[in-house]
VEXTITI-988305 format. One record per residue (C-alpha): residue number from 1; chain; x, y, z. Coordinates in steps of 0.05 Angstrom, whole numbers. Layout:
BEGIN
+-----+--------+--------+--------+--------+
| num | chaine |      X |      Y |      Z |
+-----+--------+--------+--------+--------+
| NUM |      A |      X |      Y |      Z |
...
+-----+--------+--------+--------+--------+
This chain:
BEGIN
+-----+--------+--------+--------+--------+
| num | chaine |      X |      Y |      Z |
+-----+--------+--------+--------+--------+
|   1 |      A |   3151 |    729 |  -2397 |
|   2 |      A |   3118 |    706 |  -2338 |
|   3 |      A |   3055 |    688 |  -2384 |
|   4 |      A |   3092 |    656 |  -2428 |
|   5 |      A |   3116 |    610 |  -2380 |
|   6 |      A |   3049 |    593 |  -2341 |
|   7 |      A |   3005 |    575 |  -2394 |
|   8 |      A |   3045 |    511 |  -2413 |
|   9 |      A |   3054 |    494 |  -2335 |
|  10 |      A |   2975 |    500 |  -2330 |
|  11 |      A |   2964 |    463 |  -2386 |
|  12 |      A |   3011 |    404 |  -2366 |
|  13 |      A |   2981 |    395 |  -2298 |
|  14 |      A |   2910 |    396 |  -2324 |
|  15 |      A |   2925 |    335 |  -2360 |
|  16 |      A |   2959 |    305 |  -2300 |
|  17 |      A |   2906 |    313 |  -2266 |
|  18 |      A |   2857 |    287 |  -2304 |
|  19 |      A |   2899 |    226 |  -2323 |
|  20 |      A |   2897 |    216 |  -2253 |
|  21 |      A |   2810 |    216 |  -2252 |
|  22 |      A |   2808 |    169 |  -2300 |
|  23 |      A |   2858 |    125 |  -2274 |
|  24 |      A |   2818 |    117 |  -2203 |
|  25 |      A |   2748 |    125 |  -2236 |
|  26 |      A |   2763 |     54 |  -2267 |
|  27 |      A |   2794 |     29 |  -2208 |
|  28 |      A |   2742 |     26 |  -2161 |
|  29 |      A |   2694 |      7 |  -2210 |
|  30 |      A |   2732 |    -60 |  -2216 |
|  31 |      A |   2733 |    -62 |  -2142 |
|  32 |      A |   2656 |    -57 |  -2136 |
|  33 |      A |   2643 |   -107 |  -2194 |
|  34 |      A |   2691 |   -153 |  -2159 |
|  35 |      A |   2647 |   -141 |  -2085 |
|  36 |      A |   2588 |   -161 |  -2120 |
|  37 |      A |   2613 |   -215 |  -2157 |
|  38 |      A |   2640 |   -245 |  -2092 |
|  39 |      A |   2562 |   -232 |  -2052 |
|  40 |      A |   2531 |   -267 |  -2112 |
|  41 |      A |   2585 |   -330 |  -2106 |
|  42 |      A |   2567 |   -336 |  -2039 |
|  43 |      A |   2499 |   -326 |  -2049 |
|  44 |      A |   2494 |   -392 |  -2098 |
|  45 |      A |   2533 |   -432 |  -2056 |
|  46 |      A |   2606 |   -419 |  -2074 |
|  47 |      A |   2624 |   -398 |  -2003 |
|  48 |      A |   2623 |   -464 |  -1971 |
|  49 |      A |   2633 |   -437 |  -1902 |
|  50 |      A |   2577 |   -405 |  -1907 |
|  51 |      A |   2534 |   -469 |  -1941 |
|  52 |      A |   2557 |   -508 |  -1886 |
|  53 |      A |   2537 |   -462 |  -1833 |
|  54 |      A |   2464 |   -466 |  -1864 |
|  55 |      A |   2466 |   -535 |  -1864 |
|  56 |      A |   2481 |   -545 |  -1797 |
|  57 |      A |   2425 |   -490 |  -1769 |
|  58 |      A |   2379 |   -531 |  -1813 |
|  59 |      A |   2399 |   -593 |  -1774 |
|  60 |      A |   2397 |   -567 |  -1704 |
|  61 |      A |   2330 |   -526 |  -1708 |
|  62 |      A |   2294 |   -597 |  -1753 |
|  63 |      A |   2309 |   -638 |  -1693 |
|  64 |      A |   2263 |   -639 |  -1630 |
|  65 |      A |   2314 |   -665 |  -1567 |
|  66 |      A |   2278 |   -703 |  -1511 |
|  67 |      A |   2324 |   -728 |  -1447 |
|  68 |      A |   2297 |   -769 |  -1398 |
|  69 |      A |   2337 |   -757 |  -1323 |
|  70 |      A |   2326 |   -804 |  -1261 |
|  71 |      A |   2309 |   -869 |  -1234 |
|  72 |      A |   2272 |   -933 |  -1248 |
|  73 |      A |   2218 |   -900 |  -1271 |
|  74 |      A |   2252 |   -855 |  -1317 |
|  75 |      A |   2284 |   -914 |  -1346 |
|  76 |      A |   2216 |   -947 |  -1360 |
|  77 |      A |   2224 |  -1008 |  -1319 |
|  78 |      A |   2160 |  -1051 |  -1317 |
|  79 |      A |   2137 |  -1031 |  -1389 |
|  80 |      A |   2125 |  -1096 |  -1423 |
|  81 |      A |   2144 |  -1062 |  -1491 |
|  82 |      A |   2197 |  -1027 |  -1465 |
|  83 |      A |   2175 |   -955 |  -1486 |
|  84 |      A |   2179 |   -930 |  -1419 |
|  85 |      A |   2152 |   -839 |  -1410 |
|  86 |      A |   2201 |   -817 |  -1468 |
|  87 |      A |   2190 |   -861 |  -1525 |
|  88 |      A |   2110 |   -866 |  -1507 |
|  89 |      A |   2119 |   -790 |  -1499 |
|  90 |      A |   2151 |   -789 |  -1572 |
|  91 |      A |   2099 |   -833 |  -1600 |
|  92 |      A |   2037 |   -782 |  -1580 |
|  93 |      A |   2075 |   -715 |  -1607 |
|  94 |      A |   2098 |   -740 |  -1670 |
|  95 |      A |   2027 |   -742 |  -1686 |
|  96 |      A |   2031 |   -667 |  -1697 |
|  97 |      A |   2102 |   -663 |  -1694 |
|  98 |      A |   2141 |   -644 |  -1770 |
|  99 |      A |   2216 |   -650 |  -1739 |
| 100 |      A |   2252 |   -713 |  -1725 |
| 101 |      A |   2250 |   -730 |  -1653 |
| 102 |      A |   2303 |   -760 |  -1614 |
| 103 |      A |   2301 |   -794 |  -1544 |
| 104 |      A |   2366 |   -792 |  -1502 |
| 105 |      A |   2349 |   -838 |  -1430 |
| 106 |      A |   2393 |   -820 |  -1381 |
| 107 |      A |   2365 |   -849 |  -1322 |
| 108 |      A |   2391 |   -912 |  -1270 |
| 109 |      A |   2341 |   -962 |  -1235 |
| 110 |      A |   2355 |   -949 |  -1164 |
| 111 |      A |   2385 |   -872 |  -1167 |
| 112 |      A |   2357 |   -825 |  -1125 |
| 113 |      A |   2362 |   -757 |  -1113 |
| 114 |      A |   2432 |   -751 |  -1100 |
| 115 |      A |   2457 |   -801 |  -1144 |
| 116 |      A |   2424 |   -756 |  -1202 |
| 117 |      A |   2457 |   -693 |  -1176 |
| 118 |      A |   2524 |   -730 |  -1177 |
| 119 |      A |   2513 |   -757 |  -1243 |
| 120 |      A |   2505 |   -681 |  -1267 |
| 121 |      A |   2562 |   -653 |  -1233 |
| 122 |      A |   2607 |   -709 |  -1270 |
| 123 |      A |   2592 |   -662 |  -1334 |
| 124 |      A |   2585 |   -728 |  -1368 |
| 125 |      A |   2515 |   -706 |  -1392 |
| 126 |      A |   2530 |   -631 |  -1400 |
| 127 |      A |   2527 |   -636 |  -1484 |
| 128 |      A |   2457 |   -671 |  -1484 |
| 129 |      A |   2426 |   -626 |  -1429 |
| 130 |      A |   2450 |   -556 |  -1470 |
| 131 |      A |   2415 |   -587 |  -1531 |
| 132 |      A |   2358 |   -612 |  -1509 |
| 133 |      A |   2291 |   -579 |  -1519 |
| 134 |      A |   2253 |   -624 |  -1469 |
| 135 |      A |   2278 |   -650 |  -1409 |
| 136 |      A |   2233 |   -697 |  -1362 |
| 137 |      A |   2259 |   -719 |  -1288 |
| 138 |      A |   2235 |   -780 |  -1250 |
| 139 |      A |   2274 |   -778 |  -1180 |
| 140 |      A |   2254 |   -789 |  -1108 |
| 141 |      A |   2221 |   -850 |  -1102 |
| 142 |      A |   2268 |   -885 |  -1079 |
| 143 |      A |   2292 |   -825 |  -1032 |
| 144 |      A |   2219 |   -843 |   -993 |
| 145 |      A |   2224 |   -917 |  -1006 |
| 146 |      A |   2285 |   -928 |   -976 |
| 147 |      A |   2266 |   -887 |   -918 |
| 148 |      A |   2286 |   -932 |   -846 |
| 149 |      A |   2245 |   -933 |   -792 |
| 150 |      A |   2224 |   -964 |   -726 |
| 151 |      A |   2152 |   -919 |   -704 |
| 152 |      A |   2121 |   -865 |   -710 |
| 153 |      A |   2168 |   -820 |   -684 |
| 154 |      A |   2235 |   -841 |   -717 |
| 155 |      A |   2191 |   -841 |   -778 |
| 156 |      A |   2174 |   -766 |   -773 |
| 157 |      A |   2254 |   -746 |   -762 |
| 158 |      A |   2274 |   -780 |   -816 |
| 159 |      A |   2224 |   -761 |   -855 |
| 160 |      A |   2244 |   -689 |   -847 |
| 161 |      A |   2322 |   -706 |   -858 |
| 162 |      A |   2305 |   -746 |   -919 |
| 163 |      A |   2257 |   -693 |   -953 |
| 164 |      A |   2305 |   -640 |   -939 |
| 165 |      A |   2354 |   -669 |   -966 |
| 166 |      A |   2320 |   -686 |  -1028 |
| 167 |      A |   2298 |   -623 |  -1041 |
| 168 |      A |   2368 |   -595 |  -1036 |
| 169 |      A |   2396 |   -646 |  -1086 |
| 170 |      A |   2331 |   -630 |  -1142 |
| 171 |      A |   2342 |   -559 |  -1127 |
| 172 |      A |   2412 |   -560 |  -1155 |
| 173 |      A |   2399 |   -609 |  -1207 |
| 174 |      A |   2351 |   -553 |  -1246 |
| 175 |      A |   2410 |   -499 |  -1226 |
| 176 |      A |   2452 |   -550 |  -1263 |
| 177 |      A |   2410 |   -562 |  -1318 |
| 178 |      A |   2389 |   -482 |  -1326 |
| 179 |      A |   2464 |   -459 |  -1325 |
| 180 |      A |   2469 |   -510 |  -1390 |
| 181 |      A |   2402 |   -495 |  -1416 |
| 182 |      A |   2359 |   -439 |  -1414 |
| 183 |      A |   2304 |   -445 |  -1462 |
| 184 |      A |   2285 |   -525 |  -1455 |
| 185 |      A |   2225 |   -544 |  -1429 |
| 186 |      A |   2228 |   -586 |  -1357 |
| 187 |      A |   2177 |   -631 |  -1331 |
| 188 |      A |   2174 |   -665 |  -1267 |
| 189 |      A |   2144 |   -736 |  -1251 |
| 190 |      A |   2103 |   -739 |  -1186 |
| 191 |      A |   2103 |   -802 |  -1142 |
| 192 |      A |   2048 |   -845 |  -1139 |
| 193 |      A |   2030 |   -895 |  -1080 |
| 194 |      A |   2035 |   -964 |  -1093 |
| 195 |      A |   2012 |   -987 |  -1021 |
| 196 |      A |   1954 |   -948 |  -1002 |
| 197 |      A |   1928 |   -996 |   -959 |
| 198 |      A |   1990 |  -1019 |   -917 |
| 199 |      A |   2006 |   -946 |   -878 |
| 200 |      A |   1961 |   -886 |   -882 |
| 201 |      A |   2018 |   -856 |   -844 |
| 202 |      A |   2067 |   -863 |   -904 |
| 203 |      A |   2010 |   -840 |   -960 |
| 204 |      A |   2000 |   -783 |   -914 |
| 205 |      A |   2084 |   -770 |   -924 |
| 206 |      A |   2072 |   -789 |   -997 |
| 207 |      A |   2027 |   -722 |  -1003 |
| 208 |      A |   2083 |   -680 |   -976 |
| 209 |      A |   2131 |   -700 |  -1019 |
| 210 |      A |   2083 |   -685 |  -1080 |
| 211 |      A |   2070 |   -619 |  -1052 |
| 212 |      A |   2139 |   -601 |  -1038 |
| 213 |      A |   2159 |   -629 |  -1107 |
| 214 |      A |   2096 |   -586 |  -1139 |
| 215 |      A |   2120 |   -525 |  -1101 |
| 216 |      A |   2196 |   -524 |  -1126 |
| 217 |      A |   2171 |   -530 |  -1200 |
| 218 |      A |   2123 |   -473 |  -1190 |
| 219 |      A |   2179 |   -437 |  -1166 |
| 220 |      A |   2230 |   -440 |  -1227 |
| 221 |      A |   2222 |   -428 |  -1291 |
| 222 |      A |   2188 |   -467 |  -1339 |
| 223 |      A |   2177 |   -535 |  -1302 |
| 224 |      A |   2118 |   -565 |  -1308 |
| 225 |      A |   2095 |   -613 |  -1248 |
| 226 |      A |   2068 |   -686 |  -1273 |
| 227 |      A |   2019 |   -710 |  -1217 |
| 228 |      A |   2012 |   -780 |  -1220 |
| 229 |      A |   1976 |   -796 |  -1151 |
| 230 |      A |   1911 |   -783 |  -1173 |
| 231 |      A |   1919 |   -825 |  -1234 |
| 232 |      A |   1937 |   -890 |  -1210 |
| 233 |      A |   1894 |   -879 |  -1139 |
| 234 |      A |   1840 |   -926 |  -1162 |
| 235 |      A |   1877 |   -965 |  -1224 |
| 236 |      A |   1929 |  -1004 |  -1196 |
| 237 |      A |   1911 |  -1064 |  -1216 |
| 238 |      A |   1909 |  -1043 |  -1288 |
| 239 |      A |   1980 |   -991 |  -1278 |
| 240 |      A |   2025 |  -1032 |  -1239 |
| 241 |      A |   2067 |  -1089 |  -1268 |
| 242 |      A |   2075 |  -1150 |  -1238 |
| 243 |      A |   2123 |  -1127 |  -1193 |
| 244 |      A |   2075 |  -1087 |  -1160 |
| 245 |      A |   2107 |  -1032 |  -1159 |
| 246 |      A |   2137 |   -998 |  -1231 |
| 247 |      A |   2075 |   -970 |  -1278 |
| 248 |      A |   2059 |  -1017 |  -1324 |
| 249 |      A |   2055 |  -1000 |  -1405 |
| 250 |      A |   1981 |   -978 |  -1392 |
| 251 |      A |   2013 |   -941 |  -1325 |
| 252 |      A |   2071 |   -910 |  -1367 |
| 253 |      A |   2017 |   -888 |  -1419 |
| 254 |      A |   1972 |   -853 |  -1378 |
| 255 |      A |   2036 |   -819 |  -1354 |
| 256 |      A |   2054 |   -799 |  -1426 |
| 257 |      A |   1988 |   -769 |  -1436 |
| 258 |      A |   1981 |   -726 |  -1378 |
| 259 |      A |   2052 |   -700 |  -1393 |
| 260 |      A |   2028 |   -687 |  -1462 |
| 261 |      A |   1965 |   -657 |  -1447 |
| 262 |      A |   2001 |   -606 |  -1389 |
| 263 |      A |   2062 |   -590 |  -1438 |
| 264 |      A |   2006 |   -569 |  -1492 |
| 265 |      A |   1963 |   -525 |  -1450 |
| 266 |      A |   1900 |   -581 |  -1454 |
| 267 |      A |   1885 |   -560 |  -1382 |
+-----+--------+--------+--------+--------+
């Protein structure tokens, strides 16, 4: 009797069970052909988040991002064609240069050192300094030129004051910058002496200040130091402008090319 019974039971759940095989066996094929049908949409452009996210990448890695921070100088005052570091800067790397390069200036006739730093603690210019890829500072000159004086002695003390000062203010303008921007590239423009022959005393000063300038570069991370002393020593007939004081276009040129040439390992 029992047999009877437990055949047909058997038999009953055998076909249950493989109802139930054949059932899922279908349904995950569909769910596979439907994953790969959705990879190959996106693949050929259907997912437009995803096209759009390409896009954009494209964008931001075909552009090359100069930014020009400082003073007079930075701002290309004296340049009888108006180019100024950056755009004469531009001019010699698109040469070689496939992406489209923008120039983004920044800087204020008159600023110095602190004026900068306050400008970059506004977070006015925090979007342009995360994107840039090159970033080129012109500050201190008027830091030293506006340095008072009655002799010798009240020269020296606030020489010391000033310089201190100014190397507090460019010190936190690269924190600034490097908090924003880690990988750009940052270049420095030394001061050159526009009256050698009026005070030795104040060339001598000059020196320092290029030193101490040279030696905070060297000490950060990739800042390259622009001298510019040595160029104009014996030229400044030819790289001053009238004024007798801003580079000229010839002066802002030979500027351009000795940041070019440092920048691209020529010496």
């Amino acid at each position: 009797m029992f047999k009877k019974i437990i055949w047909p039971v058997l038999s009953i759940l055998s076909i249950f069970l493989a109802a139930v095989f054949i059932f899922g066996f279908i349904f995950s094929v569909n769910i596979n052909r439907g994953t790969q049908e959705d990879f190959v949409d996106s693949k050929n452009g259907n997912n437009n988040s995803l096209t759009s996210n390409d896009e954009s990448i494209e964008d931001e890695t075909d552009n090359l991002r100069i930014l020009i921070l400082g003073d007079s100088i930075g701002y290309g005052v004296g340049d009888e064609s108006n180019k100024g570091i950056g755009i004469r800067y531009k001019d010699l790397i698109s040469k070689d240069e496939s992406k489209n390069i923008e120039v983004t200036n920044l800087s204020v006739p008159g600023h110095e050192s602190g004026d900068l730093l306050t400008l970059l603690e506004s977070k006015q210019s925090d979007n342009l300094i995360s994107k840039a890829d090159i970033i080129i500072i012109s500050i201190g000159g008027n830091d030293l030129n506006h340095l008072e004086y009655e002799d010798t002695l009240s020269l020296d003390i606030n020489y010391k004051e000033t310089i201190k000062s100014y190397k507090d203010n460019l010190q936190k303008v690269i924190d600034i910058v490097r908090n924003l921007n880690e990988r750009a590239q940052l270049a420095i423009i030394g001061l050159y002496d526009p009256y050698p022959q009026e005070e030795s005393q104040k060339t001598r000063l000059l020196l320092e200040w290029n030193y101490e300038t040279r030696l905070i570069a060297y000490l950060n991370y990739k800042i390259a130091y622009i001298p510019t002393y040595e160029l104009f020593e014996y030229h400044l007939d030819s790289y001053l402008s009238s004024d007798r004081f801003h580079p000229s276009g010839e002066g802002y040129q030979v500027i351009a090319q000795e940041l070019f040439d440092i920048l691209n390992g020529i010496y």
